[in-house]
C-alpha positions in Angstrom: -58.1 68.7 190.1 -56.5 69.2 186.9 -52.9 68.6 186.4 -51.7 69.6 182.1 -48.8 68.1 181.2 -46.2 68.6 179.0 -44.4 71.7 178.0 -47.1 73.9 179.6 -46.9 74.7 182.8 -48.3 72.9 185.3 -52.0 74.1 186.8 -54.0 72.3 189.7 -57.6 73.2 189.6 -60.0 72.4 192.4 -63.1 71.7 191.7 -65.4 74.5 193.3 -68.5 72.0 194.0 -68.1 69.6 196.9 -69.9 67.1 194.9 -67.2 64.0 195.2 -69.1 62.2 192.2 -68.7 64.9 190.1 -65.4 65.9 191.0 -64.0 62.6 190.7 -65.8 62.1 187.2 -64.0 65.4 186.0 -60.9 64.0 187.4 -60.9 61.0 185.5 -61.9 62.8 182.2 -58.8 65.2 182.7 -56.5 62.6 183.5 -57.9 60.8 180.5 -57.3 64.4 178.0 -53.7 64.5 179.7 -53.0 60.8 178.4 -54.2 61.4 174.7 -51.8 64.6 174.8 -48.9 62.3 176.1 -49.7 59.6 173.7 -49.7 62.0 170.5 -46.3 64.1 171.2 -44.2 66.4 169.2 -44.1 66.8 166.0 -42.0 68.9 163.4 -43.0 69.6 159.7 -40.5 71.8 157.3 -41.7 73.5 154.5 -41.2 72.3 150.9 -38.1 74.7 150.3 -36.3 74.4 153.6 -36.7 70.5 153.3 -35.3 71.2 149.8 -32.1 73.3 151.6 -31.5 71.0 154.0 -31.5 68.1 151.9 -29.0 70.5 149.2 -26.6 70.9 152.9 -26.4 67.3 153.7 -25.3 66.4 149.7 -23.1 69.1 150.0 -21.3 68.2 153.2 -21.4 64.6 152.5 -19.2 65.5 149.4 -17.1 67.5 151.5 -16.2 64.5 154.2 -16.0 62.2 151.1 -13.2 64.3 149.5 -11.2 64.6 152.6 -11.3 61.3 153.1 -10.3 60.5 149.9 -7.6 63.3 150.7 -6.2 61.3 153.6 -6.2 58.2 152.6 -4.2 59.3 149.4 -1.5 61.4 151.5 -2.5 64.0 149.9 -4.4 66.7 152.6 -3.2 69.9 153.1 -3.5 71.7 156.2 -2.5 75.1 156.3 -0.5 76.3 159.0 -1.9 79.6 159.3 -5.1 78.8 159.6 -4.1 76.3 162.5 -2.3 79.1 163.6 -5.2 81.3 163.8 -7.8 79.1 165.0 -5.6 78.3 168.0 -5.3 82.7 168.6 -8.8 82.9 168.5 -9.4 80.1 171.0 -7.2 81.1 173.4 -8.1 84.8 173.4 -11.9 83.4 173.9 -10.8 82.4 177.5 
């Protein structure tokens, strides 16, 4: 029997020889190779330049939040009332 695990899908596989040594010896190896799969799992890996871009995002949206909070904490934010305005138009036509 051979069960893959994982994202694949999962396949059962009887073995075609009646031969219970050998079919419980190929069982053990599977279930050994679907063990070493579990044990290793995902992994992602960016690319130089998108590592770069991301990286540029974060500063750039850290800077952001840092000068609203500045902004707040100073009295001095700003929110304009159209854009509220519009934001709550657009969500309420959504529905």
């Amino acid at each position: 029997m051979k069960i893959v695990s994982g994202s694949q899908q999962q396949k059962v596989v009887q073995p075609k020889n009646d031969n219970l040594t050998e079919a419980a010896a190929s069982v053990a190896q599977q279930q050994k190779t679907a063990e070493k799969q579990a044990q290793k799992g995902d992994t992602v890996q960016f690319s130089a330049s998108l590592e770069e871009q991301l990286n540029s995002l974060q500063t750039k949206q850290a800077q952001r939040v840092d000068s609203i909070k500045g902004e707040l904490s100073a009295g001095t934010y700003q929110v304009s009332s159209f854009d509220v305005a519009a934001k709550m138009l657009a969500a309420y036509s959504r529905k």
